[in-house]
C-alpha positions, -999 to +999 in steps of 0.1 A: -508-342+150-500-354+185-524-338+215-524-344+248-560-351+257-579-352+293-615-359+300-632-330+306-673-333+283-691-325+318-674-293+320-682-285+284-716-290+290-716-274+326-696-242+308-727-243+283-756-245+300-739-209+321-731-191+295-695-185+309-670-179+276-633-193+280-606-192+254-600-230+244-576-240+228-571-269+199-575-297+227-612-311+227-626-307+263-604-286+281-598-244+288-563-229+280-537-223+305-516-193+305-490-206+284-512-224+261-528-193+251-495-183+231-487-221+219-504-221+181-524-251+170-502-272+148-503-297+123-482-323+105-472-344+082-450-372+069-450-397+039-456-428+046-441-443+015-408-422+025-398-413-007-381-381+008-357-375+035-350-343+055-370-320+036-353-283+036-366-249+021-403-243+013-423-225-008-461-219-026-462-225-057-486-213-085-510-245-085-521-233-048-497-262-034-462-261-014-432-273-031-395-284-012-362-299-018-353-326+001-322-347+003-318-374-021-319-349-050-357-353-044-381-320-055-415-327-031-450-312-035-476-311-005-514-303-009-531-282+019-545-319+026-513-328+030-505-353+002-475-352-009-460-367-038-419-365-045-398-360-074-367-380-088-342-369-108-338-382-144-307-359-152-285-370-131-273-331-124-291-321-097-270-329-066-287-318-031-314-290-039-316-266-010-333-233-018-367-232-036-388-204-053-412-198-076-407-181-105-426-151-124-433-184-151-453-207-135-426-229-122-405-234-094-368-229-093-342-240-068-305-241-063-280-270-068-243-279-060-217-272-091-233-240-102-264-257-109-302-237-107-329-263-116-367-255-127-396-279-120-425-272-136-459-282-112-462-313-134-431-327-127-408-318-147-374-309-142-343-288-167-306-277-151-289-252-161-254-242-150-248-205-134-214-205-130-180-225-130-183-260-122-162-259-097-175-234-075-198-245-048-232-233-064-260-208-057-276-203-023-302-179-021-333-174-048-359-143-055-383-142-076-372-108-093-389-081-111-379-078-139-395-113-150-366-135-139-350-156-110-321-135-088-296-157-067-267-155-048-232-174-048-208-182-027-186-171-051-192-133-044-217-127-071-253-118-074-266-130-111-302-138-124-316-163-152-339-158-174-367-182-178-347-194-206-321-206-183-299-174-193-273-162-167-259-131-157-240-122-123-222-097-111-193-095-088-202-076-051-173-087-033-159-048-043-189-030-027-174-050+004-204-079-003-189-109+001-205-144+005-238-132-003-263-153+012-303-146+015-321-126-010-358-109-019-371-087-038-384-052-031-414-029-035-390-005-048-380-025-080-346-039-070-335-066-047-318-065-013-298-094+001-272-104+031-236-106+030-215-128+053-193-098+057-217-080+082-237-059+055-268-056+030-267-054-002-289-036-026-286-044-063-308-028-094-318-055-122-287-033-140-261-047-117-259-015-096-245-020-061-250-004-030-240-012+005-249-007+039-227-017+073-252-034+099-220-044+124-232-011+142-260-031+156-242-060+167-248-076+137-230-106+121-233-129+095-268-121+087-284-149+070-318-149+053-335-114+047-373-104+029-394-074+026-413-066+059-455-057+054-442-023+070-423-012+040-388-022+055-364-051+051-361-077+078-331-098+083-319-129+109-285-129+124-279-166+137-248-157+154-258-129+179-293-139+180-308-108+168-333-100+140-326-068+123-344-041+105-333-018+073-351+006+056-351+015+024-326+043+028-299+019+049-314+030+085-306-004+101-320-012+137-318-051+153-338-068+184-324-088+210-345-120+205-323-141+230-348-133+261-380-148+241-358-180+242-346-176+206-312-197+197-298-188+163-327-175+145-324-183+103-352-189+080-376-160+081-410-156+063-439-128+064-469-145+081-504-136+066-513-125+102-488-093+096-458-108+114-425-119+106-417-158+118-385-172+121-369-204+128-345-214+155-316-239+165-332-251+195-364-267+179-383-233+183-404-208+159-404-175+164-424-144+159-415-109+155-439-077+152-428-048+130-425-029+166-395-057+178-419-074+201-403-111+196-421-145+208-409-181+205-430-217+208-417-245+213-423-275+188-411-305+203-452-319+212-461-315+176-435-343+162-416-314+147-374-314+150-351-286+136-375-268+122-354-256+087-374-228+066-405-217+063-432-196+043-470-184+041-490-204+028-520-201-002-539-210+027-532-182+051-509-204+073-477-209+083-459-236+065-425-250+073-400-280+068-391-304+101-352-311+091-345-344+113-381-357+113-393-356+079-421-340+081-436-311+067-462-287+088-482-256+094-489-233+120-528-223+118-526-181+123-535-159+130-530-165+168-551-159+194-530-145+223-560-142+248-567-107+238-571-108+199-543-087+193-509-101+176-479-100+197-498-087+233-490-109+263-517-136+276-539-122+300-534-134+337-549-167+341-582-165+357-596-200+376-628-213+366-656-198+386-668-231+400-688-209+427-713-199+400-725-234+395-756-242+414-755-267+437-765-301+425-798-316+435-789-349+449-823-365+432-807-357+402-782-389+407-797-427+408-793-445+445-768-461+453-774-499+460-767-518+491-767-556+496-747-581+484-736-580+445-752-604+425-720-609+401-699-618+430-713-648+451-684-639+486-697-603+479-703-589+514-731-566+520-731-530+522 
């Protein structure tokens, strides 16, 4: 992690000795300014055997670590520490993993070009198994579902699942007017809700039962990745019009500008352990959104993250997420302190140190200053 430091212990100690309490930040030795107050403490990190490249989706997997895909048909594993160990291929059928999940069995699942879903169990090891027609472009978005097994989407206009067998079954939602399906999640309700390329949601039971819902209304397109909200709804990212949007579970949809936080394509979206829903961005940013609509964005570009691609909670509590054109993988430590304590509320107007409370210095207190020529320095004049 990269900090900017200044000097600052006698002010510490100063601050102490009054008894005067200032929110501080992660930066030894100095109080928050306004805008720091809102910037989350961030770590991260990178391999330095770089055995992985451009690391994409994220997700915790069962043994209490995270698990991504990375380019290079690599499958990676991170520990809370942040070791990280990366996984070859020794089929020779996975070709660029994107999407990553873990599955009701333990393992962790993850999509593949050529109709291809993979499993990887947390030991290592890795089975295929083909979804579709080999020459459709693949699966894109996984669930853990449940009824026991996997959901995804395709780009062929089908929702399927696979058993933990590596059985598949889709069905076709392009005639609910579905088409290019994309994200996907599960629901407290017992079926699974997922985005459509066409400007819509998607609800499907585990019997293949379609339902759909237009979401244009609300200046809505192309909504990308979607999961179910801690307030009972389901939230969704539109890239395009730079909006997050809100469905309940009876099609009511609703969608917040995020534009004016300094969003820029919002994508990935996760559920924070702090209550909120976090997002990523195009212009190196991650975002947070209340259930109310109240939308902020930080910037990442101190922290040695670039593109920030997906992210998830952690078993840890934190935020964790994938740095695209760095190679790194990081977390955001939540909840965040705003100033106030609550989530979401502005930062507090800044308030300048009360230096007029510190009592004025006895000038005993410091050693005499000495006059007369320096000893070091034979030429040294006096004085």
């Amino acid at each position: 992690m990269r900090m900017r430091r200044r000097r600052g212990g006698a002010a510490i100690l100063v601050i102490a000795l009054l008894g005067v309490t200032l929110f501080v930040n992660t930066i030894p030795g100095r109080a928050t300014t306004p805008a720091e107050r809102q910037q989350p403490p961030i770590t991260t990190f990178s391999d330095p055997q770089h055995r992985f490249r451009s690391p994409r989706s994220i997700a915790p997997g069962a043994d209490g670590n995270l698990w991504f895909t990375a380019a290079y048909n690599r499958i990676g594993r991170i520990t809370l520490d942040g070791e990280i160990t990366a996984f070859g291929d020794s089929t020779g059928r996975v070709d660029t993993p994107d999407a990553i999940v873990a599955g009701p069995d333990g393992a962790l699942w993850f999509t593949s070009l050529h109709d291809m879903i993979g499993r990887i169990t947390t030991e290592g090891d890795i089975a295929t198994f083909r979804v579709g027609d080999s020459a459709e472009p693949g699966p894109l978005g996984l669930a853990a579902g449940p009824d026991g097994n996997v959901w995804f989407t395709s780009l062929s206009d089908r929702v399927g699942r696979i058993t933990p067998q590596g059985e598949a079954t889709s069905f076709d939602v392009a005639a609910a007017g579905l088409s290019v399906p994309t994200g996907i999640t599960s629901g407290p309700n017992g079926n699974l809700w997922f985005t459509s390329l066409s400007g819509r949601i998607g609800r499907i039971t585990t019997s293949g039962e379609v339902t759909s819902f237009d979401a244009t209304g609300e200046n809505i397109a192309f909504p990308s990745d979607i999961v179910a909200g801690p307030d009972g709804n389901f939230w969704f990212t539109s890239p395009v019009t730079n909006r997050i949007g809100r469905i309940t579970p009876d099609g009511t949809v609703t969608s917040f500008d995020a534009a004016p936080a300094g969003a820029d394509e919002p994508s990935a979206l996760a559920v924070g352990a702090d209550g909120n829903l976090w997002f990523t961005n195009a212009n190196n940013r991650i975002g947070r959104v209340t259930v109310d609509g109240v939308v902020n964005t930080y910037d990442m570009t101190d922290f040695d993250v670039r593109r920030p691609f997906d992210l998830t909670a952690g078993p840890d509590g934190n935020l964790w997420f994938t740095s695209l054109d760095n190679d790194r993988i990081g977390f955001l430590l939540l909840p965040i302190s705003d100033g106030t304590g609550a989530p979401g509320a502005p930062a507090p107007e800044y308030q300048p140190f009360p230096w007029e409370l510190i009592p004025e210095l006895d000038p005993g207190w410091f050693p005499p200053v000495p006059t007369g020529p320096d000893p070091r320095c034979a030429n040294s004049p006096a004085g």
